[in-house]
N, C-alpha and C positions, 0 to 999 in steps of 0.2 A: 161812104162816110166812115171816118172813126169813130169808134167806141172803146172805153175803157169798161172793163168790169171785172170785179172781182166775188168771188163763190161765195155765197152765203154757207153756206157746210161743204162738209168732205163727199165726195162722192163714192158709195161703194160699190159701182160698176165700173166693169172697162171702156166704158166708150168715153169716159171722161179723164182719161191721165194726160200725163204732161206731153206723152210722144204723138198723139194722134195731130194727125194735119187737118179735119176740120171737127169742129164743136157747135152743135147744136144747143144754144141757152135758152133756158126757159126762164123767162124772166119776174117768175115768183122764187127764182131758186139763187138768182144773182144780181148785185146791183150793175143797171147799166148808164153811164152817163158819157151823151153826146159829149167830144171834145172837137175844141173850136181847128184851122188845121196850122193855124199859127203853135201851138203848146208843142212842146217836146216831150215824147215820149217817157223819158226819166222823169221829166219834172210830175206829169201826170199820176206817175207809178211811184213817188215817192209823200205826195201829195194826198192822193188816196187813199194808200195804207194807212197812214198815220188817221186820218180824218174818221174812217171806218173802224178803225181798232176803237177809237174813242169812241164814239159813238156804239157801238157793240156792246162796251165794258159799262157806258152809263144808263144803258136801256134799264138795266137792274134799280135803279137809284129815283125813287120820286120826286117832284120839288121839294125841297124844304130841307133834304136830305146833307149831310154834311159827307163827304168825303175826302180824302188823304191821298195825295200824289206823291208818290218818292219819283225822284229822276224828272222834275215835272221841268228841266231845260231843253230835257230831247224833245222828239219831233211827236210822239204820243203822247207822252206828259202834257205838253205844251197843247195840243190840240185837246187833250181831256180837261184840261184848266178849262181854257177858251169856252169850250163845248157846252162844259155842265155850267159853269156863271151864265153862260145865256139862257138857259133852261133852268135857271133858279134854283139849282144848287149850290150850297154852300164849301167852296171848293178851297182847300189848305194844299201848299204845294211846298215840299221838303226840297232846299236849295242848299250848297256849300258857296257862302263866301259871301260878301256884302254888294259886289259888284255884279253877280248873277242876280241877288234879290232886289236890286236896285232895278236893273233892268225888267224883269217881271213884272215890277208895281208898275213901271211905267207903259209898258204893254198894255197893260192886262186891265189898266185903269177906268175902262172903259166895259169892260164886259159883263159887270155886275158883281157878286159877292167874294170876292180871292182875297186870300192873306195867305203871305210867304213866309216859313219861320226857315231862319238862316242856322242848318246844324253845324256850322263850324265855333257859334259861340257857348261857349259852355251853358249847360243850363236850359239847350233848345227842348229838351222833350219834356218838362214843365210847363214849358211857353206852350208848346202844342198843345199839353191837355188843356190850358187854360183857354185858348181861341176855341177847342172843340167845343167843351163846355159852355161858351158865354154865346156862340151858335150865330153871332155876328163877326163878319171876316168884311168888311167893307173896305175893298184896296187898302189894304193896312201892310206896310211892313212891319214886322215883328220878329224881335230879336229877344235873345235871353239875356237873363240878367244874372247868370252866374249862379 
């Protein structure tokens, strides 16, 4: 069977480096998830990472908790949106351009508390403190007003 997994932490012994031909995991030490044998190994490995960085970086963050996404179009951003709205965080993700944030709201419309403030219009990092502050982000676009 396959298995995908990825290290919970660094190892600092040798029997875990990159050249060794076989690795024994202990699986309090790494996550292991059965993949089906139809998946591609790339798809797998680029799927994962993203999912797990997210997930790593919001373990810090309680419900109710607001946080700030710059870059939230890549593949982590993207997955820390998604992630933390499920888990009822209040998530603001920093986008360039109206057709990036357009896209976001309609993704993401579904996953619970996200608003997108667009930094290409003058005036965005106002609009941000003000979504921070009012602590409600409900699928909202949000643009500055200059």
């Amino acid at each position: 069977s396959r298995i995908a997994f990825i290290l919970r932490r660094f190892f600092q012994d040798a029997t875990h480096g990159c050249w060794q031909s076989v690795v024994v995991l202990n699986p309090n030490r790494v996550l292991m998830i059965p993949l089906p044998v139809d998946v591609v190994l790339n798809q797998v490995a680029s799927c994962t990472t993203s999912t797990c960085a997210a997930l790593g970086f919001l373990r810090h963050f309680p419900i109710g908790s607001t946080v700030i996404v710059t870059g939230c179009c890549g593949a982590v951003g993207l997955a820390t949106l998604q992630l933390g709205a499920l888990r009822g965080i209040n998530m603001i993700g920093l986008a360039r351009g109206a057709e990036r944030v357009a896209w976001l709201v309609r993704e993401l419309s579904d996953c619970g508390s996200v608003a997108v403030v667009d930094t290409d219009v003058p005036g965005w990092q106002k609009v941000a403190i003000l979504v921070c502050s009012r602590g409600e982000t409900r699928s909202a676009t949000v643009a500055g007003s200059g």
